[in-house]
N, C-alpha and C positions, 0 to 999 in steps of 0.2 A: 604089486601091492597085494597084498593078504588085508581082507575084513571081517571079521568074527563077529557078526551079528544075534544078538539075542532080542526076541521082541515078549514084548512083557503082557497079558490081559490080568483083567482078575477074574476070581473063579465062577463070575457071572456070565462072562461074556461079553458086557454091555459098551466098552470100548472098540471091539475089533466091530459088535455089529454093528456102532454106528460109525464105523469107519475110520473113525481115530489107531493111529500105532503110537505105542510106545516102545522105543527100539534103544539099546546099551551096545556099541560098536566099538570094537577096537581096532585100529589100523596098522596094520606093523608094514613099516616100507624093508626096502631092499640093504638096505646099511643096517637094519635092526633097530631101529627108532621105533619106537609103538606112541600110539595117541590114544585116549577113551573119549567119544562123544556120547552126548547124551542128548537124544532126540525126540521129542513129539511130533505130532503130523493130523492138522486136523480132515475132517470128510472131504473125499473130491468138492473142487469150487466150478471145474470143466470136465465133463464127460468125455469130450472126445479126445483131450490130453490124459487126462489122468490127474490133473496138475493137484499139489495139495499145497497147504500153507506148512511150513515146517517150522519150528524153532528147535534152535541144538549148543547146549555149551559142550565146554571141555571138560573133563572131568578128569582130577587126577589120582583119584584112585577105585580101579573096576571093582576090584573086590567089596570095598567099601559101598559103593552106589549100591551094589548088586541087591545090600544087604537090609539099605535103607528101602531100596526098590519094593523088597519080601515085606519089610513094616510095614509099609505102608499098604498092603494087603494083594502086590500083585503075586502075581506067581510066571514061571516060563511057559510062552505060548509056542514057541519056533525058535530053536538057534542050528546056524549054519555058519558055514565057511564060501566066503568067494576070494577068486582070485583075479584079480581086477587091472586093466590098461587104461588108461586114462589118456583122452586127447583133445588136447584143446582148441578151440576158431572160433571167428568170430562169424555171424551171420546178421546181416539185415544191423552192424552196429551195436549189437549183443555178444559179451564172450560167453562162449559155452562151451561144455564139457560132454563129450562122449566117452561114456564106459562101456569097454568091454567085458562082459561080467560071467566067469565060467563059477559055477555050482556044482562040484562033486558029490554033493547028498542028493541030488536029482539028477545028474547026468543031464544038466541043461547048460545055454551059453545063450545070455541076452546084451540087448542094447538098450544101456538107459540114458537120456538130455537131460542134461542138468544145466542150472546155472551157480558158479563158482562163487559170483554175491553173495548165494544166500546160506554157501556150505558152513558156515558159523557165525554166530546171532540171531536173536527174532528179525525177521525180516517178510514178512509173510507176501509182501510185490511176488507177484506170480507174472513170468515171462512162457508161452507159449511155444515151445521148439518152435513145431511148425509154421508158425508165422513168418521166418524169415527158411529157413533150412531148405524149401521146397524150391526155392526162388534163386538163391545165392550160390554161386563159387563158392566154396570155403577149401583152406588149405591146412587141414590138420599138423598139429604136431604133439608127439607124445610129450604130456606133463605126471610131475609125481606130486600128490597132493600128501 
């Protein structure tokens, strides 16, 4: 999976400083399918997760959002590419999602927990990896989102 992430502020700043993202992603799988989500993310709600409340539709057309994004007076803060593995288990009764996430603009490679509920619609339930992950067996297997 390839993600072309763009995150959007305006030219004050006043979204990223208070922790807010606004992020325009495209996803193109391995068959050449591409998706556009469109996401917000409000300030950490747990510090020691990281956890944020997200909401994100579909959008179908990037160039389109891109433009209404610019109206509405934001401008690009960060866009990059990752290249992304996706594995799914359940923990503690929870499915969740591990990505493996390499970044050629940084020459970095992370792990990020997600939960797969809340990858499209407002849904702002916020589930805690850790709570079950430290605890549980899990038996991964690769999924394509």
């Amino acid at each position: 999976m390839l993600y072309h992430d763009t995150y959007f502020d305006t030219p004050s700043g006043d979204p990223a400083r208070s922790g807010r993202e606004f992020r325009l992603r495209t996803v193109a799988d391995s068959s050449g399918g591409q998706r556009h989500v469109l996401t917000f993310k409000d300030p950490v709600v747990d510090e020691a997760s990281g956890s944020k409340p997200e909401f994100e539709t579909l959008v179908a057309d990037r160039n389109s959002m891109g433009d209404i994004i610019a109206r509405l007076g934001y401008e690009t803060a960060l866009s990059f590419t990752k290249r992304c593995e996706n594995f799914e288990f359940t923990a503690s009764g929870r499915r969740m999602v591990a990505t493996i996430a390499r970044v050629s603009e940084i020459d970095g490679t992370f792990l990020e927990l997600g939960n797969p509920s809340r990858r499209l619609g407002p849904n702002p339930r916020l589930h805690r990896p850790e709570d079950g992950t430290r605890r549980t067996r899990c038996h991964p297997r690769r999924v394509h989102y």
